[in-house]
N, CA, C and O of each residue as an XYZ file, in Angstrom:
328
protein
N    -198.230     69.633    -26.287
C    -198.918     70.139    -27.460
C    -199.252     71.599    -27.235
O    -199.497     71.879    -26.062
N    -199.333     72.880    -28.374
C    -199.482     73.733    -27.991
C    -201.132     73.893    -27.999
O    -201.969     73.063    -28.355
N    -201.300     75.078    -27.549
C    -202.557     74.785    -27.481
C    -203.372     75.073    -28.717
O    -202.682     75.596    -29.592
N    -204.697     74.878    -29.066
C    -205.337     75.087    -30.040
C    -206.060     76.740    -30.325
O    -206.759     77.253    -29.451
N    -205.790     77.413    -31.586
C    -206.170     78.380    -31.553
C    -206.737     78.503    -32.920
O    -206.267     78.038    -33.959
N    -208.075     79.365    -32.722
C    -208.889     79.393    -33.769
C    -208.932     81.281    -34.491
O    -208.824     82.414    -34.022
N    -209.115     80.768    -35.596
C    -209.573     82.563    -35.760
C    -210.529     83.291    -34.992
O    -211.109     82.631    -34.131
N    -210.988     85.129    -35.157
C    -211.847     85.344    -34.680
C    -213.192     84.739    -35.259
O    -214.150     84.464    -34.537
N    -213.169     84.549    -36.702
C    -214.279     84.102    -37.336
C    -214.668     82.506    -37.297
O    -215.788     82.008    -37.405
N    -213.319     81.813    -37.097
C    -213.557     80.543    -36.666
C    -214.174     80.348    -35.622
O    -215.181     79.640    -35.588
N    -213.509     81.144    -34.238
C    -214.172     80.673    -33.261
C    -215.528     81.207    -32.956
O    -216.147     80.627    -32.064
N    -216.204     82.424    -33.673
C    -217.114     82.896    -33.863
C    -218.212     81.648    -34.262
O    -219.122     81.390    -33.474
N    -218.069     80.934    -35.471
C    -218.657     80.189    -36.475
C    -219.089     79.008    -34.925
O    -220.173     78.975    -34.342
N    -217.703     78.077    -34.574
C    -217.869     77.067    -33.481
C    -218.613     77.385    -32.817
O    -219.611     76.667    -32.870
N    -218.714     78.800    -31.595
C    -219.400     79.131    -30.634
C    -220.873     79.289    -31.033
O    -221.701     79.172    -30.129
N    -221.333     79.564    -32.385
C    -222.421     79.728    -32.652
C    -223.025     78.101    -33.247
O    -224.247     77.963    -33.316
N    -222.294     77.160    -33.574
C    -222.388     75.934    -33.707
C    -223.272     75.528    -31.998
O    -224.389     75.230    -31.575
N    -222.252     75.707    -31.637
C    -222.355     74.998    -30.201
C    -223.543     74.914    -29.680
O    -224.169     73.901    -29.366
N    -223.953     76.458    -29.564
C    -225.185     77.515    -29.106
C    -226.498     76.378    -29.548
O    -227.353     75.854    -28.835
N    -226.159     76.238    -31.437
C    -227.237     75.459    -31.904
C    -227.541     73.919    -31.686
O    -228.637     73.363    -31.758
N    -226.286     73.359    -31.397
C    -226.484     71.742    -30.638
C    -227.056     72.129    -29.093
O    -228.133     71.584    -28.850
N    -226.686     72.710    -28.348
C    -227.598     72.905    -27.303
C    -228.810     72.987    -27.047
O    -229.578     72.392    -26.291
N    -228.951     74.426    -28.329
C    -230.480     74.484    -27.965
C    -231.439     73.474    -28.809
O    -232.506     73.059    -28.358
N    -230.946     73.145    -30.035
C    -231.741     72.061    -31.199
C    -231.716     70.563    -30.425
O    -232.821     70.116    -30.119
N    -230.904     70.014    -30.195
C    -230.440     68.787    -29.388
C    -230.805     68.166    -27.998
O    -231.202     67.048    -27.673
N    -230.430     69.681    -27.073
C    -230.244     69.446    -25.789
C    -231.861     70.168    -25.360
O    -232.336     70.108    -24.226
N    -232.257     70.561    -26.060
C    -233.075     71.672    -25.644
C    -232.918     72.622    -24.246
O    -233.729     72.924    -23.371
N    -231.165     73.021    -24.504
C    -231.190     73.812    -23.685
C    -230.000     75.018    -24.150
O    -228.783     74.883    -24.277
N    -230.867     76.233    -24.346
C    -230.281     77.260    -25.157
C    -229.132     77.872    -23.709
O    -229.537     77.996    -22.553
N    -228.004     78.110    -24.067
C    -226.587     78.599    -23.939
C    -226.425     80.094    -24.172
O    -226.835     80.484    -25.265
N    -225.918     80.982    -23.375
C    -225.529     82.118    -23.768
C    -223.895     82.172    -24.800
O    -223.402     81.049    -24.899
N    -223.362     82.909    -25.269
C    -222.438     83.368    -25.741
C    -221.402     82.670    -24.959
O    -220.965     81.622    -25.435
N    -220.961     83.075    -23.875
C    -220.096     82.676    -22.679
C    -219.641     81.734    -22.364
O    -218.444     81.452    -22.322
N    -221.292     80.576    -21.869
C    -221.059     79.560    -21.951
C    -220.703     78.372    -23.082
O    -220.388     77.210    -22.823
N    -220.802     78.808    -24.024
C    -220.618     78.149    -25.548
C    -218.728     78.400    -25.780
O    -217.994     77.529    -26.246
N    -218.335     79.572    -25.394
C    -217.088     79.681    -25.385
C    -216.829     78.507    -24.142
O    -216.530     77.331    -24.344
N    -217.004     79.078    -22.981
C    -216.098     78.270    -22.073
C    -216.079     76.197    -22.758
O    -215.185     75.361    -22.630
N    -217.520     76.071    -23.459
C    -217.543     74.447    -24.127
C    -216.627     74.735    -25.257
O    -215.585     74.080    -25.249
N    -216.800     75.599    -26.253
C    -215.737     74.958    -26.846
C    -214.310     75.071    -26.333
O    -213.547     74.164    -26.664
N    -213.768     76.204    -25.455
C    -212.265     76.076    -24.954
C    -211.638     75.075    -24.722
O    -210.498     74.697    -24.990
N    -213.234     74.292    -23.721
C    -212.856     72.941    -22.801
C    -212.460     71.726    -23.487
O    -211.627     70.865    -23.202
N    -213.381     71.887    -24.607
C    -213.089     70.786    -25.501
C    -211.607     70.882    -26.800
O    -211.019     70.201    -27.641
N    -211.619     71.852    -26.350
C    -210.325     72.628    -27.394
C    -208.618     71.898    -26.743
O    -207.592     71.449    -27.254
N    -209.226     72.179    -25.166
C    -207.691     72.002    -24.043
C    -207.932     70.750    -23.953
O    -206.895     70.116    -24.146
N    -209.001     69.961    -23.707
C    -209.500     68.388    -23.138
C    -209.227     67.635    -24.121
O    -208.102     67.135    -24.104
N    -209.943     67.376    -25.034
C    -210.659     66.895    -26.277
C    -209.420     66.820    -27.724
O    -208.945     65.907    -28.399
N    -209.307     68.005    -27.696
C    -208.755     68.430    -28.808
C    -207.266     68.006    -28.996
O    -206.731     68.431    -30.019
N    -206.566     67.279    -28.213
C    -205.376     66.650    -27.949
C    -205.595     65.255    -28.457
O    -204.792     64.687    -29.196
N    -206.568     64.797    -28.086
C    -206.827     63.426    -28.506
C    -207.250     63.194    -30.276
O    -206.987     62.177    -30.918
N    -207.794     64.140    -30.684
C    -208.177     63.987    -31.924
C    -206.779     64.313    -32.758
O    -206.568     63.807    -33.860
N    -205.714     65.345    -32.014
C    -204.888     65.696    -32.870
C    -203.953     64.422    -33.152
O    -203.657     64.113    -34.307
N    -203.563     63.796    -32.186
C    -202.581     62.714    -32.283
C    -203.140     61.606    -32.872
O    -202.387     60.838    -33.472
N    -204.393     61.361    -32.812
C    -205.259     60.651    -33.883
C    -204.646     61.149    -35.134
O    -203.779     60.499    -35.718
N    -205.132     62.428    -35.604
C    -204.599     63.060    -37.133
C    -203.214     62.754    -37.129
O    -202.846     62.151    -38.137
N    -202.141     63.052    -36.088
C    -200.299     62.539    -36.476
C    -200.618     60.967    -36.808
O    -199.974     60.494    -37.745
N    -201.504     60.148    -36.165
C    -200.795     58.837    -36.024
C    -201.836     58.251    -37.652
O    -201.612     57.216    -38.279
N    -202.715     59.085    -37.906
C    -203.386     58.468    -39.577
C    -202.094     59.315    -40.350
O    -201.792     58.659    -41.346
N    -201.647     59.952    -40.290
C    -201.086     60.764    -41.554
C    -199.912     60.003    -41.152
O    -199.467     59.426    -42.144
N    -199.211     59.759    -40.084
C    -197.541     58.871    -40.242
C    -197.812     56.928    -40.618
O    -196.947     56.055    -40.686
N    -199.138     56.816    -40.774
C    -199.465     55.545    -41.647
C    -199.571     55.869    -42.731
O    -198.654     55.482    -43.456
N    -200.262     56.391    -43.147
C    -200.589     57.159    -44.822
C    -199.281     56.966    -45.258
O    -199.123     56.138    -46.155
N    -198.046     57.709    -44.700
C    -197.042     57.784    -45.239
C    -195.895     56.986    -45.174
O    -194.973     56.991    -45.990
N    -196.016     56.133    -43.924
C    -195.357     54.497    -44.120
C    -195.993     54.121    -45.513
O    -195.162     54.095    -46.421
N    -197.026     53.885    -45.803
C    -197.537     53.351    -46.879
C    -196.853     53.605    -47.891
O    -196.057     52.872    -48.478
N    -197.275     55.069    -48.196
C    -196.408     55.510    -49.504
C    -194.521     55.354    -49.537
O    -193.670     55.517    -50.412
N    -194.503     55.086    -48.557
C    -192.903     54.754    -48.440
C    -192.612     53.477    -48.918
O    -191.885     53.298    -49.895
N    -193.345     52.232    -48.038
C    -193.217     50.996    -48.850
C    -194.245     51.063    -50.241
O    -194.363     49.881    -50.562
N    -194.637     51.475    -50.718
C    -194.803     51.813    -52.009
C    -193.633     51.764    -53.041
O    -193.376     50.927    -53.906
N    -193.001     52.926    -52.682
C    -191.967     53.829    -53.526
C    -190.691     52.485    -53.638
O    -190.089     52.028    -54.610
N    -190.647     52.139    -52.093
C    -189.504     51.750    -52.497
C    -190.002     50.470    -52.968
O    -189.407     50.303    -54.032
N    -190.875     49.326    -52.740
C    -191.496     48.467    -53.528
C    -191.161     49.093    -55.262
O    -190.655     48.290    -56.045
N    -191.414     50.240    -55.652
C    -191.195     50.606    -57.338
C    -189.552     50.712    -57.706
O    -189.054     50.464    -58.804
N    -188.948     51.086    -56.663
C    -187.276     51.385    -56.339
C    -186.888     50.039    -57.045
O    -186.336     49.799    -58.119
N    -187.424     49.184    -55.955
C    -186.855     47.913    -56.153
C    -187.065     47.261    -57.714
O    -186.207     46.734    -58.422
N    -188.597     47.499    -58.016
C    -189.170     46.780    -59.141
C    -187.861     47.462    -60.661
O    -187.300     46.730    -61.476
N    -187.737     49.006    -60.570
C    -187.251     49.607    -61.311
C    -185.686     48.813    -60.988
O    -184.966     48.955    -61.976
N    -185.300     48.377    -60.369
C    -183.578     48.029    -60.490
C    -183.575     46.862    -60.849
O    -182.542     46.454    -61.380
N    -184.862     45.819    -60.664
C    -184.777     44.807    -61.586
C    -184.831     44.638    -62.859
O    -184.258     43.934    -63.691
N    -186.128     45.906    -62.835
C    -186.568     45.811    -64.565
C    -184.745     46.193    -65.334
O    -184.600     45.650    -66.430
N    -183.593     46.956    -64.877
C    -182.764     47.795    -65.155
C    -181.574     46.355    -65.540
O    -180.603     46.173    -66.275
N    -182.180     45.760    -64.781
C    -180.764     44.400    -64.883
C    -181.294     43.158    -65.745
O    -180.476     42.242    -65.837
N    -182.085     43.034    -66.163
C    -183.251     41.994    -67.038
C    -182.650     42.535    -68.003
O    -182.965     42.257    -69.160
C-alpha cells in the first residue's frame, strides 16, 4: 500500500485534533511534534487496516449492485419473451 498522505491543511487540522484528544481526554497536553509523530504512526500502522476495510465494504457494495443488475437483466429477458 502506498503510503498515506495528507494535505498541508489536512494534516495541520489532524495534528491539532490530536493535540485536543490528548490534552481534553488524556489530560496530557502534546507539543506540535509529538502529535505529528501520533498521527504518522497511526497513518503507517493503523491506517492500512482501515483502508482495506474501505476496499473490502466498497467490493461488497458492488457485488450487490451487480447481482442486482443482473437479477433486472434477467427479469427484463423474461418480461421480453412473455
Amino acid at each position: 500500500m502506498k503510503p498515506i498522505e495528507f494535505s498541508k491543511d489536512d494534516k495541520a487540522a489532524l495534528i491539532a485534533r490530536i493535540q485536543h484528544h490528548f490534552d481534553s481526554e488524556l489530560d496530557q497536553p502534546i507539543g506540535l511534534l509529538k502529535a505529528e509523530l501520533v498521527l504518522d504512526f497511526f497513518a503507517r500502522e493503523v491506517g492500512a487496516a482501515y483502508y482495506r476495510q474501505g476496499i473490502d465494504d466498497a467490493q461488497a457494495a458492488l457485488a450487490r449492485r451487480i447481482d442486482d443488475f443482473s437479477d433486472d437483466v434477467y427479469q427484463m429477458q423474461r418480461d421480453a419473451t412473455d
